[in-house]
N, C-alpha and C positions, 0 to 999 in steps of 0.2 A: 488633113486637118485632125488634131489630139481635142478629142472631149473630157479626156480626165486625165492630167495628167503621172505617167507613170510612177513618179515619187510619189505619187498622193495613194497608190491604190493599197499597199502594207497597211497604209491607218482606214484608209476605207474596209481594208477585211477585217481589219483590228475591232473597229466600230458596230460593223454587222454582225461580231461575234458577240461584242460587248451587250450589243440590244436583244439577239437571240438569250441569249444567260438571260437579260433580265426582265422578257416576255416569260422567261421558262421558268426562275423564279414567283412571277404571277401566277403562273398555274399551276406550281407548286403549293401554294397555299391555297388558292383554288379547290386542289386536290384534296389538301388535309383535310379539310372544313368539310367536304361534302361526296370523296368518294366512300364506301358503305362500307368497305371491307378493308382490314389490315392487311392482306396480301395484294391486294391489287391497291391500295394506299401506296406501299414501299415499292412495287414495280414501277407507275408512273414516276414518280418521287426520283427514282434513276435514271430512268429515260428522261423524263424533262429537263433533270439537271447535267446529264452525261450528251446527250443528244435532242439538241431540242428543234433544232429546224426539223427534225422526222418525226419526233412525240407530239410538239405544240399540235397539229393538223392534225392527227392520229387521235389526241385527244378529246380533239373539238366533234370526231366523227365519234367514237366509240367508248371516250374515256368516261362521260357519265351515265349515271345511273340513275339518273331522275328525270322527267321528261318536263322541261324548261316548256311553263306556258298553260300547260293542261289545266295544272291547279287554278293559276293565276283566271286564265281562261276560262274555267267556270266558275268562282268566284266572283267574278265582273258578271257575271250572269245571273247570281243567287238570287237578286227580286222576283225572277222568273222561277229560274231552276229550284229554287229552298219553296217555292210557293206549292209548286205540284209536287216535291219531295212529300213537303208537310203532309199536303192532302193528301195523299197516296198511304202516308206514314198512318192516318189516323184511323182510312178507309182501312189497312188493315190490322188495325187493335185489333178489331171484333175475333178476325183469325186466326190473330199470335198465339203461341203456345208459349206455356213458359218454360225456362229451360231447369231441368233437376241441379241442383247444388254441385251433387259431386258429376257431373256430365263434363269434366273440362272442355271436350274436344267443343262439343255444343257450342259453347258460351264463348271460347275461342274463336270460333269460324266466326261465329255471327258477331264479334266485336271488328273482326277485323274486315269483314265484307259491308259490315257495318248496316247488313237487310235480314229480319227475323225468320225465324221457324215460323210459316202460318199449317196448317189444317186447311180440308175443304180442294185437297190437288187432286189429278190424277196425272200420274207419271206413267210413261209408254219406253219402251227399249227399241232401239228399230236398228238394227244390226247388219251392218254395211250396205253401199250404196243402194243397191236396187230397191233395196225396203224404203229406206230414209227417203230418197226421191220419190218413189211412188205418191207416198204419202206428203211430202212437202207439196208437190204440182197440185197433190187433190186437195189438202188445204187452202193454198193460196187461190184455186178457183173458186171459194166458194167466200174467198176479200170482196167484203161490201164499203168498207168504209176505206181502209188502209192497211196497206204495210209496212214494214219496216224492216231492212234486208240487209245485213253487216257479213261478208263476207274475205278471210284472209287473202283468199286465193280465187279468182273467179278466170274461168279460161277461155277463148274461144275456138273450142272445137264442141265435139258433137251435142254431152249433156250443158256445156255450156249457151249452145246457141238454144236448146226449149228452154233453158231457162231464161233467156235474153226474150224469146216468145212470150212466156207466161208472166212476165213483167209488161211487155208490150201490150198485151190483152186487155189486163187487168185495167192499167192505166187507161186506156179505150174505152172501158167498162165506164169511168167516171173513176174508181178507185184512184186514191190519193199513195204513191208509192216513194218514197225515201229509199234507196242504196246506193250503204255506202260500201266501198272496200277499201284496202288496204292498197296506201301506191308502191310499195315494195315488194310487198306479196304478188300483187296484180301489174309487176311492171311491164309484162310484154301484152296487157290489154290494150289493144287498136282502136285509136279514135273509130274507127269503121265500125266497132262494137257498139259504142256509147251511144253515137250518132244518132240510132235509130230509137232506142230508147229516152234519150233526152229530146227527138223531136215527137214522141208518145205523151211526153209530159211526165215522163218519170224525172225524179229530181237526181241525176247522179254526182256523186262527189267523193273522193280520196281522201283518206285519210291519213294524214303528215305533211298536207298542204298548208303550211303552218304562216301566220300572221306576221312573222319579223324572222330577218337575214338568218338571224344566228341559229334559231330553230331550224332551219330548211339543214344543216347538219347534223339533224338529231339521227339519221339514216342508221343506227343501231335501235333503234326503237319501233316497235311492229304495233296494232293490232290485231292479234291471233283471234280476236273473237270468231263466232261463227254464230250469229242470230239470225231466227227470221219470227216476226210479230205478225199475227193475222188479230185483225180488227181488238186487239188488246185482250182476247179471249185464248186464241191456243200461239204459244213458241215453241221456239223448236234450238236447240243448241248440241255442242259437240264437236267432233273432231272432222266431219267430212266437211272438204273445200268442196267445192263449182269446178270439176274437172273429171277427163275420162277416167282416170288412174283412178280415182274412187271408186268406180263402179268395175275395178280391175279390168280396162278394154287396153291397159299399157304392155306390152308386148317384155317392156324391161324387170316390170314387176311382177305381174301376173295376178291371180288374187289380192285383192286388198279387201283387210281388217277392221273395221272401225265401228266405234258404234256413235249414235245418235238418240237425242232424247222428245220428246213432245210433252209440251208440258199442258195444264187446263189449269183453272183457279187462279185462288192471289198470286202465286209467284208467277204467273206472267208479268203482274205489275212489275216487278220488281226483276225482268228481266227487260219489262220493258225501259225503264226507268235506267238501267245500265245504256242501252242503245242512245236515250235524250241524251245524256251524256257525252257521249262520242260523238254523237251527229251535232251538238251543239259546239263541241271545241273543233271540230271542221269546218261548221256554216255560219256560225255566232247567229244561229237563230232556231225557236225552238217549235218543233211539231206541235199541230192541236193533233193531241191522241184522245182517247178513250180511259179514264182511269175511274170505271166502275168497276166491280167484276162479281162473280156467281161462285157459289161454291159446287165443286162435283160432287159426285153421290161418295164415291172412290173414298173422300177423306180423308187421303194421304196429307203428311205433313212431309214440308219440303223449304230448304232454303236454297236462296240464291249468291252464290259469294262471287264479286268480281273482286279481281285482283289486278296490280298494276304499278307501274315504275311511278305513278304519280299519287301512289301511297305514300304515308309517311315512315313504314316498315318494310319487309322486303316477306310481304303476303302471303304468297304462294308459298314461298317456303319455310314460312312459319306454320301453316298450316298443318303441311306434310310433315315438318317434325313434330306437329302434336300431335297426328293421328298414329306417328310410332309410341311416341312419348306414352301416350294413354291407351294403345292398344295390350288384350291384355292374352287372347287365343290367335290372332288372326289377323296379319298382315296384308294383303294383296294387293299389287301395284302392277298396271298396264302403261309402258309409255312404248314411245319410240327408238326413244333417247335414254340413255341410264348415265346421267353428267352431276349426281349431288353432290354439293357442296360440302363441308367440310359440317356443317349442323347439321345436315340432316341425314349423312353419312355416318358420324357418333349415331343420331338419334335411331338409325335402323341396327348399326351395331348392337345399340342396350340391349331394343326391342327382341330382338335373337338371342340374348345372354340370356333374356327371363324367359326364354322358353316361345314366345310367339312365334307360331310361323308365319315367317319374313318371307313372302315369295313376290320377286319383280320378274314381270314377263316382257323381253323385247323382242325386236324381232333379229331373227338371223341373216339376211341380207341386208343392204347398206341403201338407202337413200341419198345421206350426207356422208363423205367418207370420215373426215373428221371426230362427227360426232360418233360414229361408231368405232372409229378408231379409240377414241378415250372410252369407251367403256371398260374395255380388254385392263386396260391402268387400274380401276378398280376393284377389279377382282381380287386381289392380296390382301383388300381392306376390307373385304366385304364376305364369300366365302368362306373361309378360316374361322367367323366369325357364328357364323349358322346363317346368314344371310341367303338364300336360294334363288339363284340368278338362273332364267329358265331362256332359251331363246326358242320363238316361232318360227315354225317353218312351211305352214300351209299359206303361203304369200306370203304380202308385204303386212306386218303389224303397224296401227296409224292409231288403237283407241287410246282415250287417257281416260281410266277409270279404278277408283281404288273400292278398295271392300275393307272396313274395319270391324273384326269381330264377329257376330251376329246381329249388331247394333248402327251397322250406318254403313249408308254406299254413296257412292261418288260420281257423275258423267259431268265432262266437262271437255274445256282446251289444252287445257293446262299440261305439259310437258315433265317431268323430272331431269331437269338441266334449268343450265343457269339462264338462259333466256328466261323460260318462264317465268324464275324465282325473281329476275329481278329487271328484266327487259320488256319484256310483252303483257301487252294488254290480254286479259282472259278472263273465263265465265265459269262455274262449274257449280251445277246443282246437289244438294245431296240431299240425303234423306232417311231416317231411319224407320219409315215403313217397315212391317216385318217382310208382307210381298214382294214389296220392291228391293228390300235386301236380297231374297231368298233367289229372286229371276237375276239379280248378278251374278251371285253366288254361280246358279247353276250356267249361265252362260260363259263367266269364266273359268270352271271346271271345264267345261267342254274346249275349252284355248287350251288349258293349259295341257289335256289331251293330246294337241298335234304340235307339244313343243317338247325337248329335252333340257336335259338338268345340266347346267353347266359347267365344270371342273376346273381349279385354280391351273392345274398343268398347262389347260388351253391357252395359257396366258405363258404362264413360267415357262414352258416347253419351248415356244416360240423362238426363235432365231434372234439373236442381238436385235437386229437391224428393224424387224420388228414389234418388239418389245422400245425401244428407241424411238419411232413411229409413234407408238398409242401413247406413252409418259410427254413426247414431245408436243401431240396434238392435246391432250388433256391440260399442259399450262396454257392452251389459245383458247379453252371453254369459254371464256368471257365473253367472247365475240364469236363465239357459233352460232 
């Protein structure tokens, strides 16, 4: 028996090719209208029209840049969500500071985080895992009301499962517990994990379990936050996930880096207010929190900047080039990752031509190989330049925290790669305390202590094949 007949199948391929073109043309426009960047505008732009049965899918998975729904999805929410914003907005007038005229960077962050400078903080450092842990377990037990627990990465091995206890407890206690994580980040988490905690009465939920077909494709989209809210009074944000390797017990890694922040006062609100947020385009319903708050003695001023693919800008990396842009002694950049984009790669260029020292510290072994491989590519751009690219070598490096000048520090999630700038959800405090400038300062002087200065040779010197390698992985940074 013939189901198709063989004359018919030249116009049947003719046809399929005909509808591929002009599905691929749709996303073509598609593309103009709404991918962010002119370099990756004209790479899709080829692919869909040279190859579209491989780009159409490819694009649906990784090709944009804006997370379809978030917006939309709290918006539908505003009667709620804009009601406790407001409140929360007005509970901290009393705190706001205002920002000086010529302070660009100031008046930048907080336009684009869109959450003010208040007074009345006390900001804490607590510098890789054992510290950070200690002190998260001892906060969290001392949760009367609730918490509230956004974590990228949560694991189940060892400091994963007290933590899987100390949510258990709590919830036992009466405390009311929310966490959520990440399903990409946390995708080899076991129902056998959750189980016990969802029958505790904690509420758990992932985040990119999204409300319509097309979103569940969004799978280049993270969020990298790392919050935890005790009773609306102290957070805690930063760079350590819920896993051993934090607390360097990974055998591959060895030492690991990172630091972590606790915060007291209004900008908890205002970290808490980032979390409603997320946990609301995850559950479409919204926690009764706490949105009083106390001023500390401390009277640190501090902002809170979330940044994210469901901006209307690409946040994070506008930031970073303003903190080059307006720095005028003193650059300092910790990530993991050294992937900047072509703005903020000029904008550290300038920074080094007038003299600032421009120092990025990352680390010297490899996590992701990829992304380390594209670092190596920028070295001819960056070097040469006065640029100071430093690699760690006492472990694995994991903090993201910048220093500008004598006048403002930074802890946060946040990356220097293009996820951050324009993929991942992230949180980052800053503060132009003079203290709390001064304890980064001296903490990352003591980094950069157990790191060495880098040389364009390391790069140049390198073998074809190699050099081939890092140029080749650095056109895939989109999708790192």
């Amino acid at each position: 028996m013939r189901f198709v007949d063989p004359q018919f199948l030249p116009h049947l391929n003719l046809w399929l090719w005909l509808a591929f073109e002009l599905i691929g043309l749709l996303h073509v426009l598609h593309a103009l209208m709404h991918v962010r960047t002119a370099q990756g505008t004209i790479a899709w732009v080829i692919s869909l029209l040279t190859f579209p049965y491989l780009a159409i899918p490819l694009y649906w998975v990784v090709g944009r840049s804006r997370f379809t729904g978030y917006v939309h999805g709290r918006r539908a929410g505003d009667r709620r969500l804009r009601k406790l914003a407001d409140s929360m907005h007005k509970r901290l007038r009393q705190y706001e500071i205002a920002i000086a005229a010529d302070d660009a960077f100031a008046r930048a962050a907080m336009f684009l985080g869109g959450l003010p400078f208040t007074r009345g903080n006390a900001l804490e450092l607590l510098i890789d895992g054992e510290e950070m842990f200690e002190r998260l377990f001892s906060e969290m037990q001392t949760a009367q009301e609730y918490l509230c627990v956004n974590f990228f990465i949560v694991k189940n091995d060892k400091i994963g499962i007290r933590f899987q206890q100390a949510l258990i407890e709590r919830a036992r206690a009466g405390v009311k517990v929310w966490f959520l994580f990440d399903e990409i980040g946390s995708h080899k988490l076991p129902h056998r994990y959750l189980k016990p905690l969802r029958d505790a009465g904690v509420e758990c939920r992932s985040f990119g379990v999204n409300r319509h077909w097309w979103s569940r494709l969004q799978v280049n989209f993270r969020n990298h936050r790392k919050i935890v809210v005790v009773d609306g009074r102290t957070a805690f944000l930063g760079g350590l996930n819920v896993g051993d390797e934090y607390l360097g017990r990974d055998a591959r890694f060895g030492a690991w880096r990172d630091t972590h922040l606790q915060l007291r006062g209004p900008a908890v609100q205002a970290v808490q207010l980032v979390f409603l947020e997320d946990w609301f385009w995850a559950t479409d319903t919204v926690p009764d929190l706490r949105w009083t708050t106390q001023p500390e003695a401390s009277d640190q001023v501090a902002a809170v900047i979330p940044t994210g693919p469901a901006d209307p800008a690409d946040s994070w990396q506008l930031v970073v080039a303003e903190a080059a842009n307006s720095s005028r002694q003193r650059l300092w950049i910790t990530s993991p990752y050294f992937v900047p984009d072509e703005g903020v790669l000029t904008a550290l260029q300038a920074a080094a031509i007038r003299g600032v020292d421009v120092r990025i510290l990352i680390p010297e072994r490899s996590d992701h190989l990829l992304v380390w491989l594209s670092a190596f590519a920028y070295y001819e751009q960056s070097i040469p330049y006065g640029v100071k690219l430093f690699r760690y070598h006492r472990g694995f490096l994991h903090q993201k925290v910048m220093l500008i000048d004598t006048r403002l520090a930074a802890v946060g999630t946040a990356n220097l790669d293009n996820r951050s700038f324009r993929l991942n959800f992230e949180i980052t405090a800053f503060s132009p305390d003079r203290g709390f400038v001064d304890d980064v300062e001296r903490m990352l002087a003591q980094d950069f202590s157990h790191a060495r200065e880098v040389r364009v040779e390391e790069f140049t010197g390198r073998s074809f094949l190699f050099r081939a390698a890092c140029r080749a992985s650095r056109l895939l940074a989109p999708i790192q």
